[in-house]
N, C-alpha and C positions, 0 to 999 in steps of 0.2 A: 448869664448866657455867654455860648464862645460865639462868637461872629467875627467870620472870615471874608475880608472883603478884595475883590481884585485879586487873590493870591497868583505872582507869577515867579517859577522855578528854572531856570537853566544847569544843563548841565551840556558845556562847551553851547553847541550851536543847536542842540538836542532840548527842545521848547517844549518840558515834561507836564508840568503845571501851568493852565493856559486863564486868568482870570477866575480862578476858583472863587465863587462867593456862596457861602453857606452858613446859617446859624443853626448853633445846635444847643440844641435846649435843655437847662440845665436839671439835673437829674433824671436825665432820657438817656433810652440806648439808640445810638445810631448807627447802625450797620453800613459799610463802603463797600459796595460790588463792582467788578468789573472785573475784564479780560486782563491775563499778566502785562505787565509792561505799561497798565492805562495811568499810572501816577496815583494809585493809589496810598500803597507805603508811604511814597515821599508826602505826598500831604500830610499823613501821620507824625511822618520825621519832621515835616517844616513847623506841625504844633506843638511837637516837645522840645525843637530848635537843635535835635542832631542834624537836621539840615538849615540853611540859612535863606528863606527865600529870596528872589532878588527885586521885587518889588510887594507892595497888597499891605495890607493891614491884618494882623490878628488882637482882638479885643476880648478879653476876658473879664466878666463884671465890670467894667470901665476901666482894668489898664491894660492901654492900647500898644503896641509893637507895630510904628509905620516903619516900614522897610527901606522905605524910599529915602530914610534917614540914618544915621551914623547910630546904634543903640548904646548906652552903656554898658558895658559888663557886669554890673550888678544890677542893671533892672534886669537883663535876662538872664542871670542867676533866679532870683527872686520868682521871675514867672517860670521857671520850670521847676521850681519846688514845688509847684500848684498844678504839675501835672505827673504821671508814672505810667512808665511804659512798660510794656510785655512784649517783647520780640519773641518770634518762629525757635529761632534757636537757642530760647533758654536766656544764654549771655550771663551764666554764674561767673564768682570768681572760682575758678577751679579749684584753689588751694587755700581756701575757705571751708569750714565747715559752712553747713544749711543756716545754721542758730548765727552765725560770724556774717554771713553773706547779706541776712538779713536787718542784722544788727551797720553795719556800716555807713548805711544812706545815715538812719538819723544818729548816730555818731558824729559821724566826722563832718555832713552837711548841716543837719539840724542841732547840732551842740547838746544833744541832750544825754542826761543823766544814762551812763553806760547802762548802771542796775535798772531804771527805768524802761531801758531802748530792750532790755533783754525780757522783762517780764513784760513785756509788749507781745516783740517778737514769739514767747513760748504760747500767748494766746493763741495768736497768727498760725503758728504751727499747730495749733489745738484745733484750730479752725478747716486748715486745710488735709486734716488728717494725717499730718507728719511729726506729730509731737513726739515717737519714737526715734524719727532722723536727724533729730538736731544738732548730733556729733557725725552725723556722715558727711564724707566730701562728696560733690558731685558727680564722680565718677563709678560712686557708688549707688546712685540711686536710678533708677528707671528715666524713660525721658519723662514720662505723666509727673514724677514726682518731681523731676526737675520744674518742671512748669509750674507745677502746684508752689513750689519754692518763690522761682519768680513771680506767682502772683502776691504772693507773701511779702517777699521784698518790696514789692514797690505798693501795696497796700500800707507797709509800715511807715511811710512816708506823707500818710495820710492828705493824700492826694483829692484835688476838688477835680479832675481828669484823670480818670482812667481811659486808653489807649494798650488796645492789645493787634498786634499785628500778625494776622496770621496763626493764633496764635497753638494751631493743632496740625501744622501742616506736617512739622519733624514727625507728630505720631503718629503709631497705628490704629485702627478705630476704636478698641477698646481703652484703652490709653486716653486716646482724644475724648471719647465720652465721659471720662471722670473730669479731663479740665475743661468741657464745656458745660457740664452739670455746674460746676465750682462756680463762671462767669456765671450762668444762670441765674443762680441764688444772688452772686454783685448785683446783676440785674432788677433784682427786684427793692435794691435799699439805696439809699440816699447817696447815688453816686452818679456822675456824668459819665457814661461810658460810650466810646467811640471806638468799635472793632470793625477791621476787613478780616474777610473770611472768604474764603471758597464753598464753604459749605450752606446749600440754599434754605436744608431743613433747616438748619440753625438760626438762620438768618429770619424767615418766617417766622419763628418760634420765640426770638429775642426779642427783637427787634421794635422800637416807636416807631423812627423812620427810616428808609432806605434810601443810599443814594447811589447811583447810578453812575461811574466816573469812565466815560469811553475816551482815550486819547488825550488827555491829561482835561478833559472839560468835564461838564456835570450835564448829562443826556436826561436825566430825572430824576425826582425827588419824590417821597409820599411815603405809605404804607406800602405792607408787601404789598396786600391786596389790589394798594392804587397803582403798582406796577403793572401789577399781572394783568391789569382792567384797561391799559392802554393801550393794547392794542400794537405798537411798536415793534417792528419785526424784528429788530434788533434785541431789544430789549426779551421776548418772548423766546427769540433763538436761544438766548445765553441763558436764562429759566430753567427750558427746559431741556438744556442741553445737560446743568449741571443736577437736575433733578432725576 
């Protein structure tokens, strides 16, 4: 299980992350809604550690990251091998092919067998229906297929967190519907996934639990359903505002 306890974020004097605690259950999806600006991302960022919180605990299977403490550099190496993100914008290396972009993380982080990292990756690309693209550079492929890449890559890293942020906001709907299909089917196999999204069908549709992040806190937690049953004007506003 991940359990987040106390998590608090600054940035300058701007108190984005306010005592976040949440466990999230390991091989569940857990969907983060809220309004832009409510701290959602950075929560995302401060569990893959491109953000550094400035206080709170994150506990994955028992090892723990207190903040409130000086951490090593290789133990937060170590825990974000154990987790792969998916950002909005792709974030290939440009001048990479699809097969090279994927191949990198366990190259160069993971030390493994180039031949190895490559017959991996052509799965992965078999997977996501790109096994034609694996000599294109990024600026040759569509944004959907970009994305389908990045899920690629950081699936090849064989991540115990999967973490996608937004992860259809660059696309258009059709687009967006093949990389929300893709997380779908993540969804149903032996993986901890934790996506924000704007989009509510989706969210409905994925989703274990949902949580509710207004103002950099956590307004609620449950099923869609136990949302939508609260009754919360807030909560009910922003429903079916995006519904």
């Amino acid at each position: 299980m991940l359990k987040i306890e106390k998590l608090n974020k600054y940035f300058g004097d701007n108190h984005v992350l306010k005592d976040i605690s949440l466990d999230i259950e390991t091989k569940k999806t857990t969907v983060i809604i809220g309004s832009s600006g409510s701290g959602k991302s950075t929560l995302l960022r401060c569990i893959n550690l491109l953000e550094t919180p400035n206080s709170g605990v994150i506990n994955l299977d028992g090892t723990e990251l207190d903040f409130s403490k000086k951490i090593p550099g290789n133990v937060k190496k170590s825990f974000t091998k154990r987790t792969g993100m998916v950002f909005q914008s792709f974030n290939l290396f440009p001048h990479k092919t699809a097969l090279e972009n994927i191949i990198e993380g366990p190259v160069v982080v993971l030390k493994k067998d180039k031949k190895t990292a490559i017959d991996e990756a052509m799965e992965l690309l078999r997977r996501v229906g790109l096994e034609d693209k694996r000599d294109s550079y990024p600026n040759q492929l569509s944004g959907g297929q970009q994305q389908r890449i990045a899920i690629a890559r950081a699936l090849a890293m064989k991540p115990e967190v999967l973490l996608f942020d937004e992860p259809t906001s660059a696309l258009d709907p059709e687009l967006g519907a093949e990389v929300l299909g893709l997380i779908k089917e993540l969804s149903k196999e032996d993986y901890t996934i934790i996506i924000v999204t704007h989009n509510m069908s989706f969210a409905r549709e994925v989703s274990d639990e949902v949580v509710f992040v207004e103002k950099g806190e956590i307004l609620a937690k449950g099923s869609y359903d136990d949302l939508t049953a609260m009754h919360n004007e807030r909560i009910t506003q922003f429903l079916s505002y995006l519904d």
